[in-house]
N, C-alpha and C positions, 0 to 999 in steps of 0.2 A: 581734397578737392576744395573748390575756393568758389563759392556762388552767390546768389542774390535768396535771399529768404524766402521771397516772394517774386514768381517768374513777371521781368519786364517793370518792376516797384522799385525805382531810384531811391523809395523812404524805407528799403529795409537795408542792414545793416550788409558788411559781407561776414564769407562765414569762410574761415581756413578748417578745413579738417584735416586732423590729425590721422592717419592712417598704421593699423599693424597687421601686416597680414592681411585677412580677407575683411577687417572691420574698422569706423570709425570709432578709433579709442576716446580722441575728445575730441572740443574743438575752439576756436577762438573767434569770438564776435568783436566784430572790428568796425567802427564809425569811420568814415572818407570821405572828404570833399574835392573836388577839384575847381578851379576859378579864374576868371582871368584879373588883371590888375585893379579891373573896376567893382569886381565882385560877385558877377556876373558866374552862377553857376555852370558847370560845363557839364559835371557830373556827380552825383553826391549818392553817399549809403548809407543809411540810417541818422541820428541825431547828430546835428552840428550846429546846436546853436546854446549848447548847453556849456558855459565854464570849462577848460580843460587847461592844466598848468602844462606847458609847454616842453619846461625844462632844457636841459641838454639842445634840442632841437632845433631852438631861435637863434643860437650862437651865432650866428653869420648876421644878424640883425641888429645884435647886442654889441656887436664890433666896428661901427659904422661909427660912433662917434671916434672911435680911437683915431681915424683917416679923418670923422670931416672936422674934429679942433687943431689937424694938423699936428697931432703929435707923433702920427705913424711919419712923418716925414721928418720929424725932429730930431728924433733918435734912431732916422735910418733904416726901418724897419723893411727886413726883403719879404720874399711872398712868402718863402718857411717860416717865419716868423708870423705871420699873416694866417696864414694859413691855421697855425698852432695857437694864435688869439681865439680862432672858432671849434678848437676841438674838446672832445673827451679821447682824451689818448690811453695808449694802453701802458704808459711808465717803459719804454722800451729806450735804450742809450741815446736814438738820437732825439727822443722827446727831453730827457732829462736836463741831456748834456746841453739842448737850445733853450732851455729855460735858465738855466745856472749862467751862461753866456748873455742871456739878455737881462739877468738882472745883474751880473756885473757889470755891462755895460752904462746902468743905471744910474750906478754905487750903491746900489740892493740887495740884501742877502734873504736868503730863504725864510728867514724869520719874519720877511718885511710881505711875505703871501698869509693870506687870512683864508686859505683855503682846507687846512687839516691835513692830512699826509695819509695812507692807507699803500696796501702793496700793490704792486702793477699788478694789470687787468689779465697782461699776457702771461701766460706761463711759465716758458721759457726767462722771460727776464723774471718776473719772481723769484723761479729757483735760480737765476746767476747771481742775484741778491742776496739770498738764505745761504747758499754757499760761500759766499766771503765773508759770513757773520754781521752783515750789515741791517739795519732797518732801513726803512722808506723815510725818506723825509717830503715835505712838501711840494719838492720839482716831481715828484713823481704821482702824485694825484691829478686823474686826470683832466681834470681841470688848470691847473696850472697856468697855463700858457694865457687862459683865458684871463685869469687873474695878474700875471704878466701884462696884458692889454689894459686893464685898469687901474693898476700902479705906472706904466706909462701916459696916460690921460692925464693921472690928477698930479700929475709932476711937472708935466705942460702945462696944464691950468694955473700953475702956482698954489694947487690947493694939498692939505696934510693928507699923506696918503694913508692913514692910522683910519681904521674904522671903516676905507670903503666897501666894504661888505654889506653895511644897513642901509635902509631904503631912505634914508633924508640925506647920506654923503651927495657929493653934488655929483660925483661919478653913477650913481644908480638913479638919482634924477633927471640925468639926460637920456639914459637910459629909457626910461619910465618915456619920457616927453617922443621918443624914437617912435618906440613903442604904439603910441597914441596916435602918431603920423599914419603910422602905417594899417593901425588896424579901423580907424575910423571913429574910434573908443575911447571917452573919458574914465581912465583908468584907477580912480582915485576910491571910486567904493568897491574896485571889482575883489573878489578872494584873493587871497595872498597866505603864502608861506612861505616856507624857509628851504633852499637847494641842500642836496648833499654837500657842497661847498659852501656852506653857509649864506651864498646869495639869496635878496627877493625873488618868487618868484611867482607870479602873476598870473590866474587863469583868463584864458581867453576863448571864447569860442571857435571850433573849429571852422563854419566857414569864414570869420574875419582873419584866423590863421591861413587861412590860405590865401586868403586876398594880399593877408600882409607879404608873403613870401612869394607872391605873385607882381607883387609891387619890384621887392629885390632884386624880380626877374627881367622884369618890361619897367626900369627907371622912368623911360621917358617923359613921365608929367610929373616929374619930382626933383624938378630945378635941375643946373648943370652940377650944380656941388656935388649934389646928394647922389646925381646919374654915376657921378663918376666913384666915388665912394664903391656905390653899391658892385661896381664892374670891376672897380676894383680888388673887392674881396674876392669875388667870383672867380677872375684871374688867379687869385693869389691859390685858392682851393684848389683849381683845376691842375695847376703847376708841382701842387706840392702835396699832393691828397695820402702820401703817409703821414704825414702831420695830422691830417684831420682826426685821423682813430689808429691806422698803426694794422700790424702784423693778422693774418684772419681776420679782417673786422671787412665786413659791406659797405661800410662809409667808406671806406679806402677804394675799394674796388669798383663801384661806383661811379664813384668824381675822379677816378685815373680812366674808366676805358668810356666815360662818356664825353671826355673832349670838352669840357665846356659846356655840353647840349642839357648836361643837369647838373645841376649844384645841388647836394641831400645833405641831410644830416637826422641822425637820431637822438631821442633823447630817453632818460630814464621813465619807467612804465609806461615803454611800449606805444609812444609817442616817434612820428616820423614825419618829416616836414622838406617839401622838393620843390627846388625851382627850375621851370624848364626857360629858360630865356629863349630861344628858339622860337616856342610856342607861347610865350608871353604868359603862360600858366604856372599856376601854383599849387599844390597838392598837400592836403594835412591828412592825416591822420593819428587813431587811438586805439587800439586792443582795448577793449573792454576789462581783459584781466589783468593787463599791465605786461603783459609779456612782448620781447621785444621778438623771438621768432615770428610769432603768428605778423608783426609789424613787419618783416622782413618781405614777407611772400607779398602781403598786400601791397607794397606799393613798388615790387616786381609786378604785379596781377596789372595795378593801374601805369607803369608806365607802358606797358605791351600795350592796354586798350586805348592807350592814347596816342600807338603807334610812334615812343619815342626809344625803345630798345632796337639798339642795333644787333647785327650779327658779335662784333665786339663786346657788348655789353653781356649776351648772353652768357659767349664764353668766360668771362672774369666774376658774373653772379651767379649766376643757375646752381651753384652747389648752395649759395644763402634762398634765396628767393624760390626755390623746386629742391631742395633739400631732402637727400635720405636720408634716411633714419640707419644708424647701424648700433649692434650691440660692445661689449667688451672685446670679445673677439671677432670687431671688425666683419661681423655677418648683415647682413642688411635686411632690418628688420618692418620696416614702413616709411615712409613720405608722407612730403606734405608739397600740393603740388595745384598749378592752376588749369584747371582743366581749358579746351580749344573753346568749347560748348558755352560757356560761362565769357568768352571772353566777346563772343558777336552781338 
């Protein structure tokens, strides 16, 4: 069950519980905000004004200079391509194979990503990997593509693409400067660390993440450039949403059966961040334990309360976001799920 801590208390957090049988086995305490462009709370659960690194999440934010220095149009870039600048994919053939393609389009080889390499996410392609005797190279980290988008930036720029990983290349300073548009925030003392891809990576608080991905959402007082930028990527997601994450993943399923009416994405612990342009709102949230299930159901929980899942939507999430539980042999052992009760 998924509720408010305190009945009718906007300030307490939500709560996923984990269900087995006839008891709750754990649960997950999860902070959410919802907001519209200006910042303007709509609905909010527990702390969100405390630091939260983003991660993974902001991708679709982080991709915005690639389009507005014009270098997503210099080197052609289609919306698969676009699309795969804002993912964490799962290393499956057509992620690999459109990254190895865009850096040879480039004259860039795999060596020229500063992202590290690890196995695919998905399983099936892991073991088609293990079976040929191959290792991962760096196309297949799911970062990739995103790293692809900033080796195309600083090639446009005219600038060395060696090193755009650290926070002073000018590729993560525009970044940073994006960044700061969007969330209303001089970002220069806030915490910082290091991504799994070795990017900076920035805490921000929840409700100015939301504001900022609410921005994403409803461009319109953010000049023509940046409007079209941002509808851009939006576009590009919607059209091409197995690039985003890939095979079983909710990001994919998602941004394919919402048409455009949400743009999401997830990021590492349990970190989830939605744009509804429709509704001109934006959505953050954080699992408290870093888990990205318990992130799953709540911001299924919050698109239902905000009356943006359709019958479509149900059917292509409801097995991420109302989730059963089953064992080894495929018996079904508990749920995690948003009760009607919790939802008025």
């Amino acid at each position: 069950m998924i509720k408010q801590l305190a009945k009718n208390s906007t300030d307490a957090p939500l709560i996923v519980d984990v269900w087995r049988g006839d008891m709750v086995e754990s649960q997950h305490i999860i902070n959410a905000v919802v907001t519209d462009a200006d910042g303007k709370i709509v609905h909010k659960w527990g702390e969100i004004e405390s630091p939260v690194y983003l991660r993974s999440a902001i991708k679709p934010v982080q991709a915005l200079p690639l389009v507005e220095t014009g270098a997503a149009d210099a080197f052609n870039l289609s919306d698969t391509e676009l699309s795969l600048a804002c993912a964490s994919h799962t290393g499956e053939s057509i992620h690999v194979n459109a990254v190895t393609k865009w850096l040879q389009r480039m004259g860039l080889g795999l060596n020229d990503l500063e992202c590290g390499s690890h196995w695919p996410t998905y399983r099936p392609a892991e073991r088609a990997l293990a079976a040929l005797g191959q290792q991962p190279t760096t196309a297949h980290n799911n970062c990739s593509g995103k790293h692809c988008g900033f080796l195309t930036t600083a090639l446009h720029m005219g600038e060395d693409p060696k090193g755009y990983i650290q926070l002073e290349h000018a590729v993560q300073q525009r970044i940073v400067k994006v960044l700061e548009d969007f969330t209303d925030l001089d970002l220069t003392r806030a915490p910082t660390g290091i991504d799994g891809c070795s990017i900076p990576t920035i805490a921000i608080p929840l409700h100015n993440s939301a504001m900022a991905i609410a921005r994403f959402a409803d461009p319109s007082k953010l000049g023509a450039e940046r409007a079209n930028a941002c509808r851009r990527i939006q576009k590009a997601i919607s059209v091409a949403p197995e690039m985003i994450a890939g095979s079983d993943r909710l990001c994919t399923a998602l941004n394919k059966s919402a048409n455009g009416s949400v743009i999401a994405k997830v990021g590492a612990e349990g970190v989830y961040l939605a744009a509804l342009p429709d509704l001109g709102y934006g959505i953050a949230l954080k699992t408290q334990d870093g888990t990205v299930r318990g992130a799953e159901v709540a911001v299924g929980f919050i698109l239902d309360k905000l009356g943006a899942m359709t019958a479509e939507m149900h059917r292509e999430m409801d097995a991420y976001v109302t989730p059963v539980l089953t064992n080894w042999n495929k018996i079904e052992v508990g749920r995690l799920a948003a009760e009607k009760s919790v939802l008025e």
